[in-house]
C-alpha positions in Angstrom: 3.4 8.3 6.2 2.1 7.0 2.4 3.6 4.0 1.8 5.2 5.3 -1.4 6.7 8.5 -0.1 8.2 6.6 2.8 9.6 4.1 -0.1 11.2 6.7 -1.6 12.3 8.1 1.1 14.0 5.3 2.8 15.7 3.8 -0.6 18.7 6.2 -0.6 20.9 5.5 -3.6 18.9 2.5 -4.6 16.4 3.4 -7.1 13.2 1.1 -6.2 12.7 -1.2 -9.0 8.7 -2.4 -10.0 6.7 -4.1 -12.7 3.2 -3.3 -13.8 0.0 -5.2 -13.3 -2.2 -5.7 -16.1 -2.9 -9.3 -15.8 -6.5 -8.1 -13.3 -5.8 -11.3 -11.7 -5.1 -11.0 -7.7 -3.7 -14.3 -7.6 -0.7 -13.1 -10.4 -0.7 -10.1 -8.3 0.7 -11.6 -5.0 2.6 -14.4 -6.7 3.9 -11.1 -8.0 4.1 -9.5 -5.0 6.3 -12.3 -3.3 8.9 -12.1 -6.0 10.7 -9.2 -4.5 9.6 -6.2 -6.4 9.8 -2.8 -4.6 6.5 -1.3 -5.6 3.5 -2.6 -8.6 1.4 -0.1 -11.0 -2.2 -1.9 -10.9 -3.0 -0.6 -14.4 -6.7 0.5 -14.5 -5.7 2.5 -17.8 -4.6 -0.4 -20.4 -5.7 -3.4 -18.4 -9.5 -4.8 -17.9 -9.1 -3.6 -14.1 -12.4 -2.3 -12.4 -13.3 -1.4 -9.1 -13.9 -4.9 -7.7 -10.6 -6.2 -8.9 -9.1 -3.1 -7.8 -10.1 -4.6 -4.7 -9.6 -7.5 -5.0 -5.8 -7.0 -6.2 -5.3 -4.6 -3.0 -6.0 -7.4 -0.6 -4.1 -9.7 -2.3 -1.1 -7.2 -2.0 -1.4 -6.7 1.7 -0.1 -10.2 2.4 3.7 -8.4 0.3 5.6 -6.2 0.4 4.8 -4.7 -2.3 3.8 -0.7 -2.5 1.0 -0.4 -4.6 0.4 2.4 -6.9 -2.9 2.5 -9.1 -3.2 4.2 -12.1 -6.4 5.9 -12.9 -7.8 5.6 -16.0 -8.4 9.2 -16.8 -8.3 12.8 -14.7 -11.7 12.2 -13.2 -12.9 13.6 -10.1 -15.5 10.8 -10.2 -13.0 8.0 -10.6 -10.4 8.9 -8.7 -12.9 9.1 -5.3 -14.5 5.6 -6.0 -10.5 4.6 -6.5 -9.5 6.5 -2.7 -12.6 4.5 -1.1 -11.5 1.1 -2.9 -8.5 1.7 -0.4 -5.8 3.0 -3.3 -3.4 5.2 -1.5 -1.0 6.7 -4.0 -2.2 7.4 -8.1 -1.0 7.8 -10.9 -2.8 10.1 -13.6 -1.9 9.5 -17.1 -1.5 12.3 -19.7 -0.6 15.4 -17.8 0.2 18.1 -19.9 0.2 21.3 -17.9 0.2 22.8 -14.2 -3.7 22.9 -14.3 -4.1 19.2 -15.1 -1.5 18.3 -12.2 -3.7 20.9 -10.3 -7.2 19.3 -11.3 -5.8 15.6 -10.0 -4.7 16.8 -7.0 -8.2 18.2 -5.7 -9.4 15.3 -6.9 -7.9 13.5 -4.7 -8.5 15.8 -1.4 -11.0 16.2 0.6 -13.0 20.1 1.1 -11.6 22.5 1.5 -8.2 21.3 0.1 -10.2 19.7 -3.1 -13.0 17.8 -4.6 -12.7 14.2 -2.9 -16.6 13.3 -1.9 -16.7 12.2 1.5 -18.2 8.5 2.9 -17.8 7.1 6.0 -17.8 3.8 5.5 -15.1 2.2 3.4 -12.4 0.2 2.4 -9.8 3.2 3.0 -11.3 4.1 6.3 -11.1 0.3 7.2 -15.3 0.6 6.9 -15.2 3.6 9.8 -12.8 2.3 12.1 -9.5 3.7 11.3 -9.7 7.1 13.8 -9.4 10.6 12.2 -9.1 8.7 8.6 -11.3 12.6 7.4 -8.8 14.2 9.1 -5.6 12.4 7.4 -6.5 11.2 4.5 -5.8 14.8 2.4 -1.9 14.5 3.8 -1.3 10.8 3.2 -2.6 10.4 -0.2 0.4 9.8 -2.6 -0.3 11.9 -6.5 2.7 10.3 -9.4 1.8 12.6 -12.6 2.7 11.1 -15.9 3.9 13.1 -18.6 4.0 11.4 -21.7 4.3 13.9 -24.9 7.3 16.3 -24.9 5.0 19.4 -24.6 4.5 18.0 -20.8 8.3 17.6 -20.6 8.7 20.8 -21.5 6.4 21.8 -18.2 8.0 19.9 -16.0 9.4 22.8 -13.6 5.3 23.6 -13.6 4.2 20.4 -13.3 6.8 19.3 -10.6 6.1 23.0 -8.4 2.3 22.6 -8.0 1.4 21.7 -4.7 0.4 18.1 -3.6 2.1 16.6 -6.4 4.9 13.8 -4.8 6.5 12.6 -8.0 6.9 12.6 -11.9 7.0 9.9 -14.4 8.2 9.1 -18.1 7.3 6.7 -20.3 9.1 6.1 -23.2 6.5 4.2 -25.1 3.6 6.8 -25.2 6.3 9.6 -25.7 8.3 8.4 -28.4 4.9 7.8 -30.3 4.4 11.4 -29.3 7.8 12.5 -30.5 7.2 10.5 -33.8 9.0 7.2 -33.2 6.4 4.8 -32.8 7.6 1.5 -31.2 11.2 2.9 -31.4 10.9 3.0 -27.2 15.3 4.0 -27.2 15.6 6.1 -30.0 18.1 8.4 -29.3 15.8 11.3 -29.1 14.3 9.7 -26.8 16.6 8.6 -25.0 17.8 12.3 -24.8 14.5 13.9 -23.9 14.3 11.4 -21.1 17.6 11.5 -19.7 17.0 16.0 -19.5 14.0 15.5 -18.2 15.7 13.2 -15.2 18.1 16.0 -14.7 15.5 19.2 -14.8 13.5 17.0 -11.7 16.6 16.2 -10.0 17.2 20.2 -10.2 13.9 21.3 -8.5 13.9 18.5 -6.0 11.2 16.1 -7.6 11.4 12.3 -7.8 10.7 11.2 -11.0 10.5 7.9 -12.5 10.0 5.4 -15.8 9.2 2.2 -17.4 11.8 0.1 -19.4 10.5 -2.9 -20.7 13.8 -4.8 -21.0 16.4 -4.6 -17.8 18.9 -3.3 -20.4 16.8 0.1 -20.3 16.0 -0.3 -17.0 19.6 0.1 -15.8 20.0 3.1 -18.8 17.4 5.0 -17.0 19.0 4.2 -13.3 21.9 5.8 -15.0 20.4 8.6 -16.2 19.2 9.2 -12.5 15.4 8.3 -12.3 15.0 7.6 -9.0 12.1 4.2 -8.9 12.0 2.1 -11.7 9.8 -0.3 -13.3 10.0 -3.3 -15.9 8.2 -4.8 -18.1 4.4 -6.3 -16.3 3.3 -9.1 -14.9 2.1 -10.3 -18.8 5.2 -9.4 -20.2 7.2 -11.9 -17.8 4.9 -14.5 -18.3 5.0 -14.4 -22.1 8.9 -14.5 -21.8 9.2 -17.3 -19.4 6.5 -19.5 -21.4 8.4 -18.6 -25.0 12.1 -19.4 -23.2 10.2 -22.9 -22.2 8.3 -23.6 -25.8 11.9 -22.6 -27.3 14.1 -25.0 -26.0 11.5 -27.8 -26.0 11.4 -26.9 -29.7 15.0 -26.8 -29.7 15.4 -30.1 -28.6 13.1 -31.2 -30.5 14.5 -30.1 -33.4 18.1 -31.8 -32.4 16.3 -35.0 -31.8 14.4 -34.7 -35.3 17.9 -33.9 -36.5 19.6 -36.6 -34.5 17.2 -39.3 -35.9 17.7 -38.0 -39.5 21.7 -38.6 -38.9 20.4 -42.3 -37.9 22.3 -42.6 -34.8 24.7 -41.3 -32.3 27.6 -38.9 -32.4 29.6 -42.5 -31.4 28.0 -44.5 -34.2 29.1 -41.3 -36.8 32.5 -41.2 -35.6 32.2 -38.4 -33.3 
């Protein structure tokens, strides 16, 4: 079974929790990978991820257990094949706004007479030719996420969520509330709201869908809201956190020593 549908399907009332992967760095990737995230989004849409590193990462996660997920960065028949044979198994296509687009990633990702997927014998995803039947399998145990990320999309998502092929839905709340005119405003209330229906309407037609918080804080909004996999923040994000918590206290102390020193001497010494 994919290894993302069988995630999902295993994780009962626990909504799998991830992170993204932007840092195209397959050593940050399984130090990732070890730290006991569910699933990772190796971002080939925002992040300076090609094909090699694509590769590169997807080794480096085999030695986790971490699901991979890889997000295209566009629609593309093209891309999405050269993706498959780098040995992705589930996608993600960004910007989905109708049943046809859903429809067009699919194919993409099938082979003939299902879709469009250009066939090779030799490579990474048929472990270079010697994984048995992989032509025969591959159209059934390739994972497709569609992102919608403007509320038009939102509006579709009974469409969206019924075309065939299509596993799961996601929503971000940073390209949508630019879309809904709150720019950098990721829990505006409208947001929030549009979000929290649209987690409802999937959960009505039997479709997993998902989202992004960057903070756990919206992270655990969204688990109560009923998304059912998760992700926080990226592998970038967490770094810049831990190194700014580090750089503030040394500051910090800094600052009390500076202080200290100005007072010329110890709390004893002032009568403390």
């Amino acid at each position: 079974m994919n290894p993302f549908r069988q995630l999902l399907k295993s994780a009962g009332s626990h909504a799998p929790v991830g992170t993204w992967l932007v840092s195209a760095s397959p050593v940050v990737a399984e130090a990732v990978g070890h730290a006991g995230f569910d699933w990772g989004l190796i971002d080939m849409e925002h992040a300076p991820i090609d094909l090699m590193d694509l590769v590169h990462m997807l080794q480096a996660l085999t030695s986790t257990k971490m699901v991979p997920v890889v997000r295209v960065p566009i629609n593309d028949a093209v891309t999405v094949k050269r993706v498959l044979d780098a040995g992705a198994t589930t996608l993600m296509f960004p910007f989905v706004q109708n049943a046809e687009d859903a429809r067009r990633a699919v194919a993409a990702t099938r082979y003939a007479p299902e879709g469009v997927r250009g066939v090779s014998a030799v490579t990474r995803a048929s472990r270079y030719g010697m994984q048995p039947n992989y032509l025969k399998t591959a159209n059934h145990n390739v994972g497709v996420i569609v992102q919608m990320e403007t509320p038009e999309a939102v509006r579709r998502l009974e469409e969206i969520a019924a075309v065939p092929g299509v596993d799961a839905l996601f929503v971000g709340p940073s390209d949508l509330s630019a879309a809904m005119g709150h720019l950098g405003e990721l829990q505006h209330p409208a947001v929030m709201d549009l979000m929290s229906q649209a987690a409802m309407r999937a959960r009505a037609v039997g479709k997993p869908i998902g989202a992004l918080g960057h903070v756990p804080e919206s992270v655990a909004q969204f688990r109560a809201a009923g998304f059912d996999y998760l992700a926080v923040a990226s592998d970038l994000s967490l770094l810049m956190r831990g190194a700014q918590v580090v750089i503030n206290a040394l500051r910090t102390q800094e600052s009390g020593a500076h202080v200290h020193s100005l007072l010329g001497g110890t709390r004893t010494e002032l009568g403390a």
